[in-house]
C-alpha positions, 0 to 999 in steps of 0.5 A, spaced: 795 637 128 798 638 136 792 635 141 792 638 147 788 632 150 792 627 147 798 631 150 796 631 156 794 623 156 801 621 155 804 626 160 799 622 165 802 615 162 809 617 162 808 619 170 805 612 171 810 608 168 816 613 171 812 611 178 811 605 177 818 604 175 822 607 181 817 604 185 817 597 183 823 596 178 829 601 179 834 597 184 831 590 184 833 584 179 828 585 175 830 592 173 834 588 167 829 585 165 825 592 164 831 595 160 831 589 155 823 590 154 825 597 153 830 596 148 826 590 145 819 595 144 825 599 141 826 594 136 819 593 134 818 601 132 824 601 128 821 595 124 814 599 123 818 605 121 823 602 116 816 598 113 812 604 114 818 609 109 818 602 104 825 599 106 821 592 107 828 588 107 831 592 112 823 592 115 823 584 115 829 583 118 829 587 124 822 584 124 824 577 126 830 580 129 825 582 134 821 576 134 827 572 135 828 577 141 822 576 144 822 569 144 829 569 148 828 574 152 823 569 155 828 564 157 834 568 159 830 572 164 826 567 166 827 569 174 826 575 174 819 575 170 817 570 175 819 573 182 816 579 177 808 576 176 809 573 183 810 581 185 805 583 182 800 578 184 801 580 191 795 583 194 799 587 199 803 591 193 796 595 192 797 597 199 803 598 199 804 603 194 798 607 196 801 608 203 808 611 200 804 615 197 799 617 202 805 616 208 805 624 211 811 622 215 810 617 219 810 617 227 817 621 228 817 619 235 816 612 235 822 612 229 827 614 233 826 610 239 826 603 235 832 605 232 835 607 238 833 600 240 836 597 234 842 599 235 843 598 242 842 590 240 846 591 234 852 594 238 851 588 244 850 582 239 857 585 236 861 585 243 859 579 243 860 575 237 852 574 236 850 573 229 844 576 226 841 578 220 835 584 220 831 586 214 828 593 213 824 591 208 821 595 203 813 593 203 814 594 195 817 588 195 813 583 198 813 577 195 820 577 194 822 572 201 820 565 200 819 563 207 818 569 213 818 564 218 814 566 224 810 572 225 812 576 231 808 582 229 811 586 235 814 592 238 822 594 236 825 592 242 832 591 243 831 585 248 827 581 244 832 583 238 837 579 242 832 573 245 831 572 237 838 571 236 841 567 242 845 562 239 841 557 243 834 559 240 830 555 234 830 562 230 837 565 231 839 562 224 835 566 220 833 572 220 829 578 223 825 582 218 821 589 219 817 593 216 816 599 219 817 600 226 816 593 228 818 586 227 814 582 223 817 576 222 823 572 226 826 566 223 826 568 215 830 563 210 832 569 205 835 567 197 844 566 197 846 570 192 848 567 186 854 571 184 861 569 184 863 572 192 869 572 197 871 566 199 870 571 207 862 571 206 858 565 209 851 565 209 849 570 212 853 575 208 850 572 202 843 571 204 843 579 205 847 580 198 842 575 195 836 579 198 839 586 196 839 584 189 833 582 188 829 587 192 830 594 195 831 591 202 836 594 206 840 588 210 844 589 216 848 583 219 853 581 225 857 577 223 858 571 228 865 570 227 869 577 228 863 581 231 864 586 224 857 590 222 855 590 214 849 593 210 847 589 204 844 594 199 843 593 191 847 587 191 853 591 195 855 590 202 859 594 206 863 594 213 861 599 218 866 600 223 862 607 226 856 605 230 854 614 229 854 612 220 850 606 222 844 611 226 844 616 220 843 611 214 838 607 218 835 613 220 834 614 213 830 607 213 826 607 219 821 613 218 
């Protein structure tokens, strides 16, 4: 017989792991690991259903199938579980979680004036041939970046972009991360990626690439040796030859 009580539990639990899901795990490295789980505990419900209608061989072999699985699932996706648990051992992952979902919309103003002072050192960097490498980092993904380098805490300006970034300053190599509307970090150190690149990507592409696949941060770079402006995101980086498609996808970002 139909519960109501029970009904609405699992649509209430259904709600959580749909938020969670999108809000920890879709576009990050960890989103292949979720699928394998959900496809292991697939495994192990139709072995408890072929045990429950008597089909006990077919029940036992799915059985160990599925513990043999389990155990392999363990080594294969060893990374991605690490970079998971640390994640969500992060006190910050609270916070930032209640925030997106207690966020009315943010200080509109504010937005829209440091990213006018984002792309005015984006676009001078690029005239210019300076590189640079600036994260807009979603606050789900805390953790995800090893070393941060050096806590700025400061208010977007495009001056302090371009300081941080003249190639004869200590933190010019790495890279800027911000989080909301200011910048965070200088200096930051962030994961290469691991796949098989063009041979046209150095570093700093593929430290943008590496952070996109592992995160739901957007990367922007300037490349030092053509001047040319990319967004990394998703494990995907893209040219962006129009500085007006720039302003619209980061105004997207910076809320």
């Amino acid at each position: 017989m139909f519960n109501w009580i029970n009904g609405i539990q699992a649509l209430v639990i259904a709600a959580i792991v749909f938020f969670f899901y999108r809000a920890f795990i879709k576009n990050t490295a960890s989103e292949k690991l979720v699928h394998g789980l959900f496809g292991l505990g697939a495994l192990w419900l139709l072995s408890y259903f072929m045990g429950w209608v008597r089909l006990n061989l077919l029940a036992d072999f799915l059985h160990w199938t599925a513990l043999f699985l389990s155990v392999g699932l363990i080594v294969i996706f060893q990374p991605e579980l690490r970079k998971f648990l640390a994640l969500m051992g992060n006190v910050r992952v609270l916070h930032g979680m209640l925030g997106a979902a207690f966020r009315s919309g943010g200080n509109k103003e504010q937005s829209e004036k440091s990213l006018d002072e984002i792309i005015g050192a984006v676009e001078y960097m690029s005239a210019k041939k300076t590189g640079g490498l600036i994260v807009f980092q979603d606050r789900l993904d805390d953790g995800v970046i090893e070393k941060k380098g050096i806590k700025i805490d400061a208010r977007i300006s495009a001056e302090l972009l371009l300081t941080i970034f003249f190639n004869k300053t200590p933190l010019h190599d790495g890279a800027v991360i911000i989080e909301g509307n200011r910048i965070a970090y200088a200096g930051a150190i962030l994961p290469l990626s691991q796949n098989n690149l063009n041979w046209k990507y150095g570093t700093r592409h593929r430290a943008a690439i590496g952070l996109s696949e592992a995160s739901k941060s957007v990367v922007l770079v300037v490349s030092e040796e053509t001047g040319d402006i990319s967004i990394a995101e998703a494990g995907e980086i893209k040219k962006i030859d129009d500085m007006k498609k720039l302003k619209a996808k980061l105004a997207k970002i910076i809320r």
